[in-house]
mmCIF entry with sequence, helices, sheets and N, C-alpha, C, O atoms, coordinates in Angstrom:
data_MODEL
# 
_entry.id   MODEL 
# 
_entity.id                         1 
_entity.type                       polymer 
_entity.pdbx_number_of_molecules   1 
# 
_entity_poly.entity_id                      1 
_entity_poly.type                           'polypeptide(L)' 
_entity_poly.nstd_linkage                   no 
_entity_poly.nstd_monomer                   no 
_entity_poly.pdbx_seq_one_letter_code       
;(UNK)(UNK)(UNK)(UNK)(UNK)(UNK)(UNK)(UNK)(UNK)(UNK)(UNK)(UNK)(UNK)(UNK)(UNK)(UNK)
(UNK)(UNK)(UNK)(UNK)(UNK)(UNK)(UNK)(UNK)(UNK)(UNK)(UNK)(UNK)(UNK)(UNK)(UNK)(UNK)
(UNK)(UNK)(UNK)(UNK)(UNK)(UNK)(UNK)(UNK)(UNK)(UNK)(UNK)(UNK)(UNK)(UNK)(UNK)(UNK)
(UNK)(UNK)(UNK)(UNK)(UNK)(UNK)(UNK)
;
_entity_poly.pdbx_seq_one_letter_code_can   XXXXXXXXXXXXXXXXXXXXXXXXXXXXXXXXXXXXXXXXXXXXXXXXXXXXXXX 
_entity_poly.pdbx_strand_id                 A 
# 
loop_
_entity_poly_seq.entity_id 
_entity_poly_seq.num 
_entity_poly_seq.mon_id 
_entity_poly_seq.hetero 
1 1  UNK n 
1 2  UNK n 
1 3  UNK n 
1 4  UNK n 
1 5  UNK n 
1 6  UNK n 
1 7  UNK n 
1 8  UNK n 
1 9  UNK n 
1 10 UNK n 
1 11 UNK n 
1 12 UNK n 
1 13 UNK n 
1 14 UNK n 
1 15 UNK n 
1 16 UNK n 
1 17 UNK n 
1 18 UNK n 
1 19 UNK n 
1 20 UNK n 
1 21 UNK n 
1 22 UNK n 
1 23 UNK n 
1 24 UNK n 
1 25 UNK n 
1 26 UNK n 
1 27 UNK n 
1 28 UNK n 
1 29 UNK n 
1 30 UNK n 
1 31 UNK n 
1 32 UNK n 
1 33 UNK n 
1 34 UNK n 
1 35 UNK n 
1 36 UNK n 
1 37 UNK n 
1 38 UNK n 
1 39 UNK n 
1 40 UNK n 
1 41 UNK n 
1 42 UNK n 
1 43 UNK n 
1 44 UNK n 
1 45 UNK n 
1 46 UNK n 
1 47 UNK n 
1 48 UNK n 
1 49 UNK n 
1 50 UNK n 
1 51 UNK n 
1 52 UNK n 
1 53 UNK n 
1 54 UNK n 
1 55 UNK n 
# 
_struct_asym.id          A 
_struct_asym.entity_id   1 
# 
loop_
_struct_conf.conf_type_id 
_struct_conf.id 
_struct_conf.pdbx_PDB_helix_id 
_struct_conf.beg_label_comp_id 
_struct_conf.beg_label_asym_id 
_struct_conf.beg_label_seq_id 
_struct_conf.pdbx_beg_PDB_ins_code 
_struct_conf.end_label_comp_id 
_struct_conf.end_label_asym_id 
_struct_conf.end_label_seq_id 
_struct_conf.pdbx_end_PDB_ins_code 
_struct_conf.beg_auth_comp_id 
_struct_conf.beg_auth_asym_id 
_struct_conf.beg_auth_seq_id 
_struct_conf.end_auth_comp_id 
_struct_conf.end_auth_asym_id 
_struct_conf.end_auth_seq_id 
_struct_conf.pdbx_PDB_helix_class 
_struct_conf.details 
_struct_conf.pdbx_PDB_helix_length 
HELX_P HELX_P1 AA1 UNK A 4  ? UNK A 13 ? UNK A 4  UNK A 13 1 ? 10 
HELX_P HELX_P2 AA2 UNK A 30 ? UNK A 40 ? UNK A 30 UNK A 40 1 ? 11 
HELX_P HELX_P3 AA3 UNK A 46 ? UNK A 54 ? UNK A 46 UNK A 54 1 ? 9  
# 
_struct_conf_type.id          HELX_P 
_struct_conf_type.criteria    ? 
_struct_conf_type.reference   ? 
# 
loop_
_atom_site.group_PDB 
_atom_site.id 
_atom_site.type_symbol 
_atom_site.label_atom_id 
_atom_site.label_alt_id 
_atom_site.label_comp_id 
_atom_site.label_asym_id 
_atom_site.label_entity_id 
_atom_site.label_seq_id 
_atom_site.pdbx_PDB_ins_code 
_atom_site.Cartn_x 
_atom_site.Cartn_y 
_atom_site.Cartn_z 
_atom_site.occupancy 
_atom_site.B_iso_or_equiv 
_atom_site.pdbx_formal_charge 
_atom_site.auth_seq_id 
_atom_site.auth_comp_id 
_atom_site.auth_asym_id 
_atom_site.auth_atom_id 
_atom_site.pdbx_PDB_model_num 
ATOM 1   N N  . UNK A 1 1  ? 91.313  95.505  99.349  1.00 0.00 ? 1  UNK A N  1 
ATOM 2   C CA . UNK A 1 1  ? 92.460  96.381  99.377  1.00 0.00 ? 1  UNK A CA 1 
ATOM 3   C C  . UNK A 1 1  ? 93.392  96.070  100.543 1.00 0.00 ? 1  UNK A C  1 
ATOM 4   O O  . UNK A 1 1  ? 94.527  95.818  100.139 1.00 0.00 ? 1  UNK A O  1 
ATOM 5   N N  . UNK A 1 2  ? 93.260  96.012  101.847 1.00 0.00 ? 2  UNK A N  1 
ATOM 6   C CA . UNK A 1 2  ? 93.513  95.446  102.832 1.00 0.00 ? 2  UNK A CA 1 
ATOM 7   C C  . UNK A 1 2  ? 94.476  94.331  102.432 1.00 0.00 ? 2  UNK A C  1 
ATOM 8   O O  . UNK A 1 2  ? 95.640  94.445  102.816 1.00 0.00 ? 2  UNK A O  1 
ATOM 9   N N  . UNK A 1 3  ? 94.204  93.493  101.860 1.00 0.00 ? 3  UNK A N  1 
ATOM 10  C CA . UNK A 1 3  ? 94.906  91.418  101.127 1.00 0.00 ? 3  UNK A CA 1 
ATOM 11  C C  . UNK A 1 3  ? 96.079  92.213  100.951 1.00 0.00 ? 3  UNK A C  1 
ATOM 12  O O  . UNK A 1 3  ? 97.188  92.015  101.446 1.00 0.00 ? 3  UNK A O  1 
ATOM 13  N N  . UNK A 1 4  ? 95.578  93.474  99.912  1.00 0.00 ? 4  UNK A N  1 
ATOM 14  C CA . UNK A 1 4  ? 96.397  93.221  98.662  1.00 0.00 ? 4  UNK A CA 1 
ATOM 15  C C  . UNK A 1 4  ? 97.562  94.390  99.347  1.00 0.00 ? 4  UNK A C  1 
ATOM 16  O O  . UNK A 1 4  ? 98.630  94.535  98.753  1.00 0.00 ? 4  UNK A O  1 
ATOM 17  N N  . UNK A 1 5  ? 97.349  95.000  100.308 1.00 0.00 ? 5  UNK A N  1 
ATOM 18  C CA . UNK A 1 5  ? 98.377  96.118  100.991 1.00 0.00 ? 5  UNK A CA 1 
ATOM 19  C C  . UNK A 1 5  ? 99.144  95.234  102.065 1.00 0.00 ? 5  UNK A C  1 
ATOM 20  O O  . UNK A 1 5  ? 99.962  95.697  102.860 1.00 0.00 ? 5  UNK A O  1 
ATOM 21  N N  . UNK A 1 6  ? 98.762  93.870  101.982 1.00 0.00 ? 6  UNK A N  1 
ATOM 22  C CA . UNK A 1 6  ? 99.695  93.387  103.497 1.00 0.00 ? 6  UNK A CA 1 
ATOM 23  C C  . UNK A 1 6  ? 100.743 92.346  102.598 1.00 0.00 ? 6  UNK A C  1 
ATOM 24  O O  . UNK A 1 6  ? 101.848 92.032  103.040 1.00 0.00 ? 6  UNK A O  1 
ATOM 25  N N  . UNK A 1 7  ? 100.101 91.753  100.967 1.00 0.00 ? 7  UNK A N  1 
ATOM 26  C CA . UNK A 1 7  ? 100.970 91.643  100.259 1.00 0.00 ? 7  UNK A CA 1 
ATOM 27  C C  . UNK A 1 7  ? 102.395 92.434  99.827  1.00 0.00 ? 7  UNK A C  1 
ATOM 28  O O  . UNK A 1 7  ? 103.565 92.059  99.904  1.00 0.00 ? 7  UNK A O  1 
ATOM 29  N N  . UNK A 1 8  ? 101.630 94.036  99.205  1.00 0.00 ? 8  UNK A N  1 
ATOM 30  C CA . UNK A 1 8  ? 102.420 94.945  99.075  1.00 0.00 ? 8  UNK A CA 1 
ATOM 31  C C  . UNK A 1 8  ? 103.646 94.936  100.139 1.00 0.00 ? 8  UNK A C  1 
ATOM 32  O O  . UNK A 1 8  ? 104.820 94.800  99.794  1.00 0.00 ? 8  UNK A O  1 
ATOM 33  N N  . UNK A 1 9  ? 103.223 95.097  101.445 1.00 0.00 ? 9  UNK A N  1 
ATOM 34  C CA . UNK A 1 9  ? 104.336 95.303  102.344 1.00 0.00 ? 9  UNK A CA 1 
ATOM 35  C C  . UNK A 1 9  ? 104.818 94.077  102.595 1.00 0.00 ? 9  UNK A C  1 
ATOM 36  O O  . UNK A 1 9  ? 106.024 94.155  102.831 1.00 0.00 ? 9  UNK A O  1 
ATOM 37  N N  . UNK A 1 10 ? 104.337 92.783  102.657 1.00 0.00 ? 10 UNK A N  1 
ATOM 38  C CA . UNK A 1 10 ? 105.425 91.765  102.801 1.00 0.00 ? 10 UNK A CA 1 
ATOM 39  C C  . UNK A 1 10 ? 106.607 91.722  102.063 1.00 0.00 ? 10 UNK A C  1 
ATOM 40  O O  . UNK A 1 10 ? 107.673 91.393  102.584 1.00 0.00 ? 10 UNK A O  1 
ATOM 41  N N  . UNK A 1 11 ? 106.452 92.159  100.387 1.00 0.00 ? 11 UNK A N  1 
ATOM 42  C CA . UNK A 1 11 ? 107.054 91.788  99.739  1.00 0.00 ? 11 UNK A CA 1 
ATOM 43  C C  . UNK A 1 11 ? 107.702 93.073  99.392  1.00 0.00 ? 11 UNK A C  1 
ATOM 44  O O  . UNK A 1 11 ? 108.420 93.184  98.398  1.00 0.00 ? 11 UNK A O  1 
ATOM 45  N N  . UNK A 1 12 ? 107.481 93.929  100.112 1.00 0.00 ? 12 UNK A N  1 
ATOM 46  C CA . UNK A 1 12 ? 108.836 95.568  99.948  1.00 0.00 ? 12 UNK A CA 1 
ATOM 47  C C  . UNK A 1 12 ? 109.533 95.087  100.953 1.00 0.00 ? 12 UNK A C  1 
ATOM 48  O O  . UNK A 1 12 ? 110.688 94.943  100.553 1.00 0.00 ? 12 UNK A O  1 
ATOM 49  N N  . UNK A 1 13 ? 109.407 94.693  102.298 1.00 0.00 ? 13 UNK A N  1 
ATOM 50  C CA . UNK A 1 13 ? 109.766 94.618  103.347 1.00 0.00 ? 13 UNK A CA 1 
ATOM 51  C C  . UNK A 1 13 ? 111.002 93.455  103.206 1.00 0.00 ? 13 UNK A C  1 
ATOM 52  O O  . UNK A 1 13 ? 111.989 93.596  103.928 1.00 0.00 ? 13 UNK A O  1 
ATOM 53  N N  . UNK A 1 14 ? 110.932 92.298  102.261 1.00 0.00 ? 14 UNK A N  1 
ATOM 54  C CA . UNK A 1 14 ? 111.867 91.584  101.777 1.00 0.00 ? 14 UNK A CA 1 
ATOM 55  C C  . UNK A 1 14 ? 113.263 91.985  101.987 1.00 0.00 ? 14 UNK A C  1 
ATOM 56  O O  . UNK A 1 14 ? 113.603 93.019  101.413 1.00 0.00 ? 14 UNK A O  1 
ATOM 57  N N  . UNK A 1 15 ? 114.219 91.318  102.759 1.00 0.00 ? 15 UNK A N  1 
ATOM 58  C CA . UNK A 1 15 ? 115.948 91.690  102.401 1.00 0.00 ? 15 UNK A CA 1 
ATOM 59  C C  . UNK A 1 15 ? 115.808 91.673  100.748 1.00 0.00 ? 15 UNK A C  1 
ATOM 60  O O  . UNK A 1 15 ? 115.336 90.852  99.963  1.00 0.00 ? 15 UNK A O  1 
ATOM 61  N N  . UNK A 1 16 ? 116.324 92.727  100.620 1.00 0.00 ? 16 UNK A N  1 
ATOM 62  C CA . UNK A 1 16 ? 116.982 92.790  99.178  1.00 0.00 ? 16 UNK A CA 1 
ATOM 63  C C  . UNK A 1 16 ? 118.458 92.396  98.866  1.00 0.00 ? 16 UNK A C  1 
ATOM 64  O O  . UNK A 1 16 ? 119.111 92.296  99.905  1.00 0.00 ? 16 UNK A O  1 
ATOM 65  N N  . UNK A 1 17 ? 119.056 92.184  97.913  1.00 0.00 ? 17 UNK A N  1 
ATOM 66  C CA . UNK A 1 17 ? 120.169 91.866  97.841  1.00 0.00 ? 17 UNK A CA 1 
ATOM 67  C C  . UNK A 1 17 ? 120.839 92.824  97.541  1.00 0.00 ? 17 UNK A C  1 
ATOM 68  O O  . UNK A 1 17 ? 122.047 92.592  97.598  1.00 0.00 ? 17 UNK A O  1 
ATOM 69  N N  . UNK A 1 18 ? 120.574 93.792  97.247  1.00 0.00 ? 18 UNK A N  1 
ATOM 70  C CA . UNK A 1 18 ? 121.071 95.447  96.743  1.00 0.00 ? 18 UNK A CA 1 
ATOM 71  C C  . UNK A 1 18 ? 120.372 96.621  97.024  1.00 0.00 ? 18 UNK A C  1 
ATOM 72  O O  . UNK A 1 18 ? 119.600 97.339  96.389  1.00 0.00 ? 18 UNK A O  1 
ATOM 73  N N  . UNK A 1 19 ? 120.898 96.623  98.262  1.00 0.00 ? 19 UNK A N  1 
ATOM 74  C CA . UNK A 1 19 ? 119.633 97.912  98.937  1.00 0.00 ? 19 UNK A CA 1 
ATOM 75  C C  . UNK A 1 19 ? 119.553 99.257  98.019  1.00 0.00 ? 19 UNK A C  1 
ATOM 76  O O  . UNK A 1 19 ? 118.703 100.145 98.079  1.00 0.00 ? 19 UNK A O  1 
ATOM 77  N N  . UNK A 1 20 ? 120.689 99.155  97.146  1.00 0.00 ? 20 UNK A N  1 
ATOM 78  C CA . UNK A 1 20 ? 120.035 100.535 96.414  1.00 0.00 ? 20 UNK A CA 1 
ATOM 79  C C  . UNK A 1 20 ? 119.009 100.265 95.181  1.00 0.00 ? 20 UNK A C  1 
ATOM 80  O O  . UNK A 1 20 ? 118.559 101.227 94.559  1.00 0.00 ? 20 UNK A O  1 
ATOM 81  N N  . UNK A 1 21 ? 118.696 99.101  94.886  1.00 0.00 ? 21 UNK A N  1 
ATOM 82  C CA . UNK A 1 21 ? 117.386 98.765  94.106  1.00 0.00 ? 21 UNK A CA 1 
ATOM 83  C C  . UNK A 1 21 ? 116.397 98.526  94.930  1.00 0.00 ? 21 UNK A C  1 
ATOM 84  O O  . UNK A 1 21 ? 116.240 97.727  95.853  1.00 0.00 ? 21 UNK A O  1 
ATOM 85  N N  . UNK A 1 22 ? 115.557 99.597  94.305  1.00 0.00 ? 22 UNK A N  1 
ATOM 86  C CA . UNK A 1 22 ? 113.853 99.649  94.909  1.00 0.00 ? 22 UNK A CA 1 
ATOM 87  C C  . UNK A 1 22 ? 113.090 98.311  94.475  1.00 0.00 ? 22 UNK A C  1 
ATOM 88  O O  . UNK A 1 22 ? 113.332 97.627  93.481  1.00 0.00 ? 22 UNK A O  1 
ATOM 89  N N  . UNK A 1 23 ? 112.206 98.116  95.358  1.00 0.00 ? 23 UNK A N  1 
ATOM 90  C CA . UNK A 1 23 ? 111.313 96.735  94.985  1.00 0.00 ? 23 UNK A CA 1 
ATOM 91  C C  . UNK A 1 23 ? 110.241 97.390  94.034  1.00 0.00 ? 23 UNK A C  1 
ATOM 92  O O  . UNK A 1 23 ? 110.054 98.606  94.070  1.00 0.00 ? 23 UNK A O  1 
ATOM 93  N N  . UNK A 1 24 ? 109.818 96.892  93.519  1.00 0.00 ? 24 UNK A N  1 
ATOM 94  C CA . UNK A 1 24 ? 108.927 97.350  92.379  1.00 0.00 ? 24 UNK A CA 1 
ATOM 95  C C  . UNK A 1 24 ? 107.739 96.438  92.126  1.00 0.00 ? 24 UNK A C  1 
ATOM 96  O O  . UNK A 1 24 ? 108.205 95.394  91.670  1.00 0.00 ? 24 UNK A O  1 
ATOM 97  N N  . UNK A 1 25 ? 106.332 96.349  92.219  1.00 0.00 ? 25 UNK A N  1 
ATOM 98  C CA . UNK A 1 25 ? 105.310 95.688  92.046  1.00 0.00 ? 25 UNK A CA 1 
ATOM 99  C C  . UNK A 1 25 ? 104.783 95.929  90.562  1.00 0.00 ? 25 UNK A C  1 
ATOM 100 O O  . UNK A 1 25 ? 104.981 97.008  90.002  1.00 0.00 ? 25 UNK A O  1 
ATOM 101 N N  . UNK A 1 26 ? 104.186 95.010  90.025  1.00 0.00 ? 26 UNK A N  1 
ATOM 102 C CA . UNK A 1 26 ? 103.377 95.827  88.936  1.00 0.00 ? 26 UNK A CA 1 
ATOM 103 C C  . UNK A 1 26 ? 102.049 96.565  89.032  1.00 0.00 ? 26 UNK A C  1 
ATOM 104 O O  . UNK A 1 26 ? 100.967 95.995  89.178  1.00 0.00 ? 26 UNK A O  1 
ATOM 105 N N  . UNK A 1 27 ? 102.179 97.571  88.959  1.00 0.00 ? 27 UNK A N  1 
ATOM 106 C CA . UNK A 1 27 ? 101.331 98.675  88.744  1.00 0.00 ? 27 UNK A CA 1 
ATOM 107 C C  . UNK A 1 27 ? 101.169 99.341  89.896  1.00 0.00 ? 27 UNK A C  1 
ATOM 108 O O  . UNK A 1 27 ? 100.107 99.957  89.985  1.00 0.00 ? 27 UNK A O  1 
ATOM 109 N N  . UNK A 1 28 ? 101.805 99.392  90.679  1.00 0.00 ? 28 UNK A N  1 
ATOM 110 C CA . UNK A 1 28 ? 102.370 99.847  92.020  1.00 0.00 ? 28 UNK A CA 1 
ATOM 111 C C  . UNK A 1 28 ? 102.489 101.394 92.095  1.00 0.00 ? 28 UNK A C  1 
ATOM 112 O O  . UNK A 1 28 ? 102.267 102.096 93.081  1.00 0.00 ? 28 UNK A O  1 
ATOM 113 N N  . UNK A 1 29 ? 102.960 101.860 90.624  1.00 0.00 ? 29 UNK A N  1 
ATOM 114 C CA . UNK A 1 29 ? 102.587 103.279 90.934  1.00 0.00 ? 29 UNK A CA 1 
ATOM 115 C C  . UNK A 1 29 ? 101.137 103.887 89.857  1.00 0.00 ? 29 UNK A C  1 
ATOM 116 O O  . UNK A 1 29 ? 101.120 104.962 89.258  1.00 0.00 ? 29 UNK A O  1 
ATOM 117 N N  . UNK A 1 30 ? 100.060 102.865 89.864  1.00 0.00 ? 30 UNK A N  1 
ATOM 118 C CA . UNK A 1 30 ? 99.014  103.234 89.314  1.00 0.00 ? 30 UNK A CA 1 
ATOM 119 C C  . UNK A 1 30 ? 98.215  104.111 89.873  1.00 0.00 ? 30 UNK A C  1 
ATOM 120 O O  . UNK A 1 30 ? 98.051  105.186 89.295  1.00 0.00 ? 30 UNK A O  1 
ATOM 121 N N  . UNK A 1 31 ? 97.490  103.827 91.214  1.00 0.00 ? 31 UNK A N  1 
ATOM 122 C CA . UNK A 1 31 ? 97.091  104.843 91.880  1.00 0.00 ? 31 UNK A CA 1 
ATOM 123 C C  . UNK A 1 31 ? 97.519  106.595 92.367  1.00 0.00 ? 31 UNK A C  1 
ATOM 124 O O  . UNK A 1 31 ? 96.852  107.566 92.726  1.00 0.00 ? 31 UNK A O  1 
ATOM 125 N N  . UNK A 1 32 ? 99.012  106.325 92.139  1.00 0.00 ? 32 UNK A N  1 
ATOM 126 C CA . UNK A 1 32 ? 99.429  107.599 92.306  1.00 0.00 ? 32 UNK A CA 1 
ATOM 127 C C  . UNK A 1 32 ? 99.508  108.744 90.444  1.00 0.00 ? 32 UNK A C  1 
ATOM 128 O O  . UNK A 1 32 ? 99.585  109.955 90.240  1.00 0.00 ? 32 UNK A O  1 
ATOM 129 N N  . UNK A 1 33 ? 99.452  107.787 89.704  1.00 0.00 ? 33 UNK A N  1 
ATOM 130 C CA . UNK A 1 33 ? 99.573  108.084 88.637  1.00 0.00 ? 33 UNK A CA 1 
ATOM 131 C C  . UNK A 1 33 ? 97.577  108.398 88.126  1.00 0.00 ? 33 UNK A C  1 
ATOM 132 O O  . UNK A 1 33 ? 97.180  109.043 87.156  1.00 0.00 ? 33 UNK A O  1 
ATOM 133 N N  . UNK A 1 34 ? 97.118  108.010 88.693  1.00 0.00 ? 34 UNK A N  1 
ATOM 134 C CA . UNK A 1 34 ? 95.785  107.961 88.247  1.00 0.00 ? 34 UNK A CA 1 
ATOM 135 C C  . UNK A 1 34 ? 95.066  109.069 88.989  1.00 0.00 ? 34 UNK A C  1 
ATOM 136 O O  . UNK A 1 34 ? 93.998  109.513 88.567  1.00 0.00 ? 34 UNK A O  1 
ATOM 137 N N  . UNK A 1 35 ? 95.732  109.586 90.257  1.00 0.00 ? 35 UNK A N  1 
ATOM 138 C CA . UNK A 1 35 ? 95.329  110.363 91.265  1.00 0.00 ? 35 UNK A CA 1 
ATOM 139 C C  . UNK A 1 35 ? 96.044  111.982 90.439  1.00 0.00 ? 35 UNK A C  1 
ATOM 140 O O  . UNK A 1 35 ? 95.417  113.032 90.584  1.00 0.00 ? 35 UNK A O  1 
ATOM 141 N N  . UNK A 1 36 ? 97.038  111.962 89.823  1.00 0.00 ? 36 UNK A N  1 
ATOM 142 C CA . UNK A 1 36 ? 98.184  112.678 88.970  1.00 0.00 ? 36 UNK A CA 1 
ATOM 143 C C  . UNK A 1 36 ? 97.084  113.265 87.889  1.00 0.00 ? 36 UNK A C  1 
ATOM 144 O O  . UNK A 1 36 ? 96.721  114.408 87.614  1.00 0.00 ? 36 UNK A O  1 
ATOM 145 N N  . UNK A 1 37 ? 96.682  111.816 87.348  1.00 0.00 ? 37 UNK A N  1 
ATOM 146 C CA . UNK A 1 37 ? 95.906  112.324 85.862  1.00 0.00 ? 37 UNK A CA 1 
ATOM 147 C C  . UNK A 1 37 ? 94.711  112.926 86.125  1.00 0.00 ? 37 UNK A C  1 
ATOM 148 O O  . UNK A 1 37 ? 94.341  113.774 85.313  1.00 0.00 ? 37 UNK A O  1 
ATOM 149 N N  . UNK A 1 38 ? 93.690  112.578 87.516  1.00 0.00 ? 38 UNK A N  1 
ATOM 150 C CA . UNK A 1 38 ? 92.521  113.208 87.512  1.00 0.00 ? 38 UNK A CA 1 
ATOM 151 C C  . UNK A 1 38 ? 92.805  114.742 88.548  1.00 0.00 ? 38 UNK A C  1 
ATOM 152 O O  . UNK A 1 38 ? 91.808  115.145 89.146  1.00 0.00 ? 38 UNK A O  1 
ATOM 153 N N  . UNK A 1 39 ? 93.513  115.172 88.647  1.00 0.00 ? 39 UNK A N  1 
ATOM 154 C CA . UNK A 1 39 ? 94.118  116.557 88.558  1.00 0.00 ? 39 UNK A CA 1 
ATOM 155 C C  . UNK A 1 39 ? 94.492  117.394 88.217  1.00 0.00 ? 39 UNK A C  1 
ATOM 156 O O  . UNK A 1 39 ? 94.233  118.548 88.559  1.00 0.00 ? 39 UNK A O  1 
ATOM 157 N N  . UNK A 1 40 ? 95.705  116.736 86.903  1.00 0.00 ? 40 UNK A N  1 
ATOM 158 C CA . UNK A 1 40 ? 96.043  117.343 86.341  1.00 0.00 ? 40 UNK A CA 1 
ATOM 159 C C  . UNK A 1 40 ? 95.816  117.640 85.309  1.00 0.00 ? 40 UNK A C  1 
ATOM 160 O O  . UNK A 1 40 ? 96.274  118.647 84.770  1.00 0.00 ? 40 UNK A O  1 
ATOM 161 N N  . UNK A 1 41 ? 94.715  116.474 84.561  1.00 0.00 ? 41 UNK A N  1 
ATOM 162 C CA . UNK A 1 41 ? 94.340  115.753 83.034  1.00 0.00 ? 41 UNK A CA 1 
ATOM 163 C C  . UNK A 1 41 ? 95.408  114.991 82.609  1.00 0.00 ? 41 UNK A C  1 
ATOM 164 O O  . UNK A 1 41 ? 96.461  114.852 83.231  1.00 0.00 ? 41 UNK A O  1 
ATOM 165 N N  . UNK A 1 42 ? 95.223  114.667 81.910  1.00 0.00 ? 42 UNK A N  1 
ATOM 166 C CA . UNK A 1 42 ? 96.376  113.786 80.891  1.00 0.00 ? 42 UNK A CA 1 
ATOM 167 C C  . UNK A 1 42 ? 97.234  113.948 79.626  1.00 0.00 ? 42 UNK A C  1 
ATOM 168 O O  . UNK A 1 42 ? 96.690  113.926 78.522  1.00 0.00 ? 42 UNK A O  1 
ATOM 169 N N  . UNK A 1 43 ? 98.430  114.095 79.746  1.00 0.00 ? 43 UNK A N  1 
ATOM 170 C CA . UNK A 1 43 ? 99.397  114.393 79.113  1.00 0.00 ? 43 UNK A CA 1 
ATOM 171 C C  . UNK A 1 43 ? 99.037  113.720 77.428  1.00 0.00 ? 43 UNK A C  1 
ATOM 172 O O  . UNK A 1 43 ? 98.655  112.572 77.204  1.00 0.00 ? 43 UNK A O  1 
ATOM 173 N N  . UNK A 1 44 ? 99.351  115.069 76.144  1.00 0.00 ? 44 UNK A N  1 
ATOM 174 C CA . UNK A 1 44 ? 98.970  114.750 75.416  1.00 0.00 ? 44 UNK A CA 1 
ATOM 175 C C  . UNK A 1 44 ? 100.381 115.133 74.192  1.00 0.00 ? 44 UNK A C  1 
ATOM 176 O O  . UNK A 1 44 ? 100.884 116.222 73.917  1.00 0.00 ? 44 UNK A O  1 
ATOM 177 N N  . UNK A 1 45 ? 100.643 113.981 73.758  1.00 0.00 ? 45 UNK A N  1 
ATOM 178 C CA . UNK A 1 45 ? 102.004 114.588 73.012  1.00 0.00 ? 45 UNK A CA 1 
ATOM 179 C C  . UNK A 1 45 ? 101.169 115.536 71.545  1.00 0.00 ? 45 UNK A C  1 
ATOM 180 O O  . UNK A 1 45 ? 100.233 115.117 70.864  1.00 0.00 ? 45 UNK A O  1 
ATOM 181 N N  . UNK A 1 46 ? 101.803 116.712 71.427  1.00 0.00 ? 46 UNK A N  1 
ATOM 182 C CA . UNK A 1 46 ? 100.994 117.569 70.313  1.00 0.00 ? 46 UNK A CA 1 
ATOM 183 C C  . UNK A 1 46 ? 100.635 117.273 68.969  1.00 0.00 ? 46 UNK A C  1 
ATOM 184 O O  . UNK A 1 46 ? 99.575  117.625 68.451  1.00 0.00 ? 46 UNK A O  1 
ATOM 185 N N  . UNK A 1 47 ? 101.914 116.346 68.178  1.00 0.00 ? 47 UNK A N  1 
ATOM 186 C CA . UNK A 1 47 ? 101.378 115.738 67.297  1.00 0.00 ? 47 UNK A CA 1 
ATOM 187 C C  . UNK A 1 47 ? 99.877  115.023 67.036  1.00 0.00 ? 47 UNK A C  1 
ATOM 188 O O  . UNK A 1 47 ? 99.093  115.124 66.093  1.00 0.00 ? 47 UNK A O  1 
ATOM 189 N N  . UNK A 1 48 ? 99.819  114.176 68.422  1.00 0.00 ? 48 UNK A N  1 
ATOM 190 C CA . UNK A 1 48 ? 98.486  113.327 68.868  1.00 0.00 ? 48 UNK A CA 1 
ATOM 191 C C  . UNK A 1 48 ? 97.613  114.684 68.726  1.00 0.00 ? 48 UNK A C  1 
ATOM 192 O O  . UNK A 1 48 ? 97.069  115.108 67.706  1.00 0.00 ? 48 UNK A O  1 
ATOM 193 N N  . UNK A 1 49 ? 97.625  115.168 69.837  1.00 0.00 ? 49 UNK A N  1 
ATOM 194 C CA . UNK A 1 49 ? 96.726  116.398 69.679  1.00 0.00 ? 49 UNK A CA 1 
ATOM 195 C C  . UNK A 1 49 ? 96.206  117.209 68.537  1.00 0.00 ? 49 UNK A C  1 
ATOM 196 O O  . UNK A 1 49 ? 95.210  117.930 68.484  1.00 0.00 ? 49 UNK A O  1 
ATOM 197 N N  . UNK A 1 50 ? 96.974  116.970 67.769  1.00 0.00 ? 50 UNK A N  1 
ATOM 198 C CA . UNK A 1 50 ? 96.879  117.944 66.040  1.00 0.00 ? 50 UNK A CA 1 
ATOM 199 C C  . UNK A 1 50 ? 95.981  116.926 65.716  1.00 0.00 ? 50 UNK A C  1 
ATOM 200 O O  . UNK A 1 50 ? 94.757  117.039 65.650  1.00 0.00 ? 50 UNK A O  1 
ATOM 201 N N  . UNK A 1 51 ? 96.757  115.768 65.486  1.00 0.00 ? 51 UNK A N  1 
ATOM 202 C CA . UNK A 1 51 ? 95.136  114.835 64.712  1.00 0.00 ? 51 UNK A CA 1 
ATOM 203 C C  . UNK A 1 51 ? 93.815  114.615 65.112  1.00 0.00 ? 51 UNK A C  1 
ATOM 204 O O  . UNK A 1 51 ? 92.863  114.596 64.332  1.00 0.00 ? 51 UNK A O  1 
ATOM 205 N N  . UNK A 1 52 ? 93.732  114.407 66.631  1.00 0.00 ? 52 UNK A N  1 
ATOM 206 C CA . UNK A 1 52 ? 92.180  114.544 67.439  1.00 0.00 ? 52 UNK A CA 1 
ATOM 207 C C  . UNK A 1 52 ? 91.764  115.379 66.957  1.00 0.00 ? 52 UNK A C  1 
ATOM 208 O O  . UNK A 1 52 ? 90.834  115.206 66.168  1.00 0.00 ? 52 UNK A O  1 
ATOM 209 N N  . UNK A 1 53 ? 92.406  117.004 67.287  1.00 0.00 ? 53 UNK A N  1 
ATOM 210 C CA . UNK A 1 53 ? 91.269  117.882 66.619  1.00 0.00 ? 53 UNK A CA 1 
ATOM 211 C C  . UNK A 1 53 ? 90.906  118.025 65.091  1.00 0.00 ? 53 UNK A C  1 
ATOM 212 O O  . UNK A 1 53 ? 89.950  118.660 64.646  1.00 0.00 ? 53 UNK A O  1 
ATOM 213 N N  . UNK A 1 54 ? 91.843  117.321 64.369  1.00 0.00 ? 54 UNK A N  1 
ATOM 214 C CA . UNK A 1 54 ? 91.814  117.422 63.047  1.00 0.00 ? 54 UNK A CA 1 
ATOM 215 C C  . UNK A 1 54 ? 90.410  116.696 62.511  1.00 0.00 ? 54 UNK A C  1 
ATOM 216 O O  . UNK A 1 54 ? 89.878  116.897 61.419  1.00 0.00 ? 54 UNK A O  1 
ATOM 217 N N  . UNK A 1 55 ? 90.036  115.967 63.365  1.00 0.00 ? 55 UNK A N  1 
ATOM 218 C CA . UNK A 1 55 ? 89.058  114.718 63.212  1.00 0.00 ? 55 UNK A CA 1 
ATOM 219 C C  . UNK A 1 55 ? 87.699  115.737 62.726  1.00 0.00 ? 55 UNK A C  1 
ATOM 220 O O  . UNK A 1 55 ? 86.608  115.228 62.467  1.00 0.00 ? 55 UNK A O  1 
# 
């Protein structure tokens, strides 16, 4: 985790050429999204939901 956080910040830390675009990694907002879902549960559109329980 350490490698991969000194990556992260080398490459936010980059001049950008358009400071109002954010740097963006892939999957960069996984952990916060995964930290989201085991809190909150996970978002279920209702249609989906009608058929699970339909099962």
């Amino acid at each position: 985790d350490a490698k991969l956080q000194r990556i992260r910040d080398y490459v936010t830390s980059a001049e950008r050429a358009d400071e109002n675009q954010a740097i963006r990694l892939p999957g960069h907002e996984f952990t916060t999204l995964l930290a989201e879902n085991r809190r909150n549960g996970i978002t279920v559109d209702d249609s989906v939901w009608a058929k699970i329980q339909a099962l």
